[in-house]
C-alpha positions in Angstrom: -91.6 28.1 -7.9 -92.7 28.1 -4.2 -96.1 27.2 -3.2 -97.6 27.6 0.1 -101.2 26.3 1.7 -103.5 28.6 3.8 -104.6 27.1 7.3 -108.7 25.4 6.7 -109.7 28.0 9.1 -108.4 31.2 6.4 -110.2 29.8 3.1 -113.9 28.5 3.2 -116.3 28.1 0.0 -119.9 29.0 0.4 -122.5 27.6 -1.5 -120.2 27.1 -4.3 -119.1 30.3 -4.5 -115.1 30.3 -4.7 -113.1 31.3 -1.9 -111.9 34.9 -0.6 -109.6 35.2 2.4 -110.8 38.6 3.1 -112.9 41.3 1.6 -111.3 44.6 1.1 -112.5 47.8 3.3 -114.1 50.0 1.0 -115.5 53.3 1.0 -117.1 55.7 -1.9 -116.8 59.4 -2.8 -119.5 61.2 -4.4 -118.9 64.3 -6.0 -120.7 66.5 -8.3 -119.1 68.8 -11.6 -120.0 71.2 -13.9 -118.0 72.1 -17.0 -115.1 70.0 -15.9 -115.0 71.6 -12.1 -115.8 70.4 -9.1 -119.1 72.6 -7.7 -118.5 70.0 -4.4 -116.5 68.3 -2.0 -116.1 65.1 -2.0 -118.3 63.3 0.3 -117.9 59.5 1.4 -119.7 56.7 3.0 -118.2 55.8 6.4 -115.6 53.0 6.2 -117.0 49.7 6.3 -115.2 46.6 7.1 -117.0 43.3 5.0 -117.0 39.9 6.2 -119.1 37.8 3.3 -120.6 40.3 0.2 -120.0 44.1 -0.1 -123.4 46.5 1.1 -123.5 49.6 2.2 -127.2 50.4 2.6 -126.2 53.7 3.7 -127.7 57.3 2.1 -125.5 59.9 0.6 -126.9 63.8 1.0 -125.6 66.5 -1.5 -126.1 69.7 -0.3 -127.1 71.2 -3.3 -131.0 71.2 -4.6 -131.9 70.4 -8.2 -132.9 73.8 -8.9 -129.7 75.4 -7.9 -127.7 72.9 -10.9 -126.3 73.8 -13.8 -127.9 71.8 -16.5 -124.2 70.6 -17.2 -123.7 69.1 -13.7 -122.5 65.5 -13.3 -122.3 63.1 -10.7 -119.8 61.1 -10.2 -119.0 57.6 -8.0 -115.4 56.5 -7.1 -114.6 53.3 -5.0 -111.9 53.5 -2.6 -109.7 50.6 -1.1 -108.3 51.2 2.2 -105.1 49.6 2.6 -103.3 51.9 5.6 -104.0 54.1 7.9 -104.9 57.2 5.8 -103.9 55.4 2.4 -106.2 54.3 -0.3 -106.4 53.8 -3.8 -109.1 53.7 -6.1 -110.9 51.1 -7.4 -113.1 52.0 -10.1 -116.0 55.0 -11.1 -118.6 56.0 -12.6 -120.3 59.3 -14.0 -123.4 59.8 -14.3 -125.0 63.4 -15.8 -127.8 65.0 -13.7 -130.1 66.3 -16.7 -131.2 64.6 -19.8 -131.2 66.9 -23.4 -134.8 68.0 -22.7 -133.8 69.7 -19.1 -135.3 66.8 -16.9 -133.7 65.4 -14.2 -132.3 61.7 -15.1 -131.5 60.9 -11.2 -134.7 60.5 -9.2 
């Protein structure tokens, strides 16, 4: 078994936390259903490239009002890893419905 060692410069510890080389470029794709179809495109953050901790800070707009949802809708999350130039895979999700049982909206 080979091993090899990383220059000092590629590999730092910060206040205890363990070493990354690099943090991944990430983006994430919102998107919202209804009865298993897509009533939306997707729509994404802008690509970030991340030095230290992963934050976007950054607002998503739908372009859809509440009133106009199916009581069925859904909203979902995916994280993207961007590994190429026009190549990514995904990461993880989420879903999250829109309305609770009663016909409130759970997002607010």
């Amino acid at each position: 078994m080979q091993t090899s060692t990383l220059p000092s410069n590629e590999c730092k510890s910060v206040d205890g936390v363990p070493p990354v080389r690099e943090l991944s470029d990430l983006y994430i794709t919102c998107q919202l259903f209804a009865d298993n179809k897509a009533i939306t495109l997707p729509i994404r953050t802008a690509h970030h490239s991340f030095n230290a901790h992963w934050t976007w800070n950054e607002w998503l707009t739908i372009p859809l009002r509440y009133r106009d949802l199916p009581l069925g809708s859904q909203l979902t999350f995916t994280v993207w890893e961007a590994y190429a130039p026009r190549r990514a895979v995904p990461l993880g999700g989420t879903t999250f419905r829109v309305f609770g049982k009663y016909k409130y909206a759970l997002l607010d």
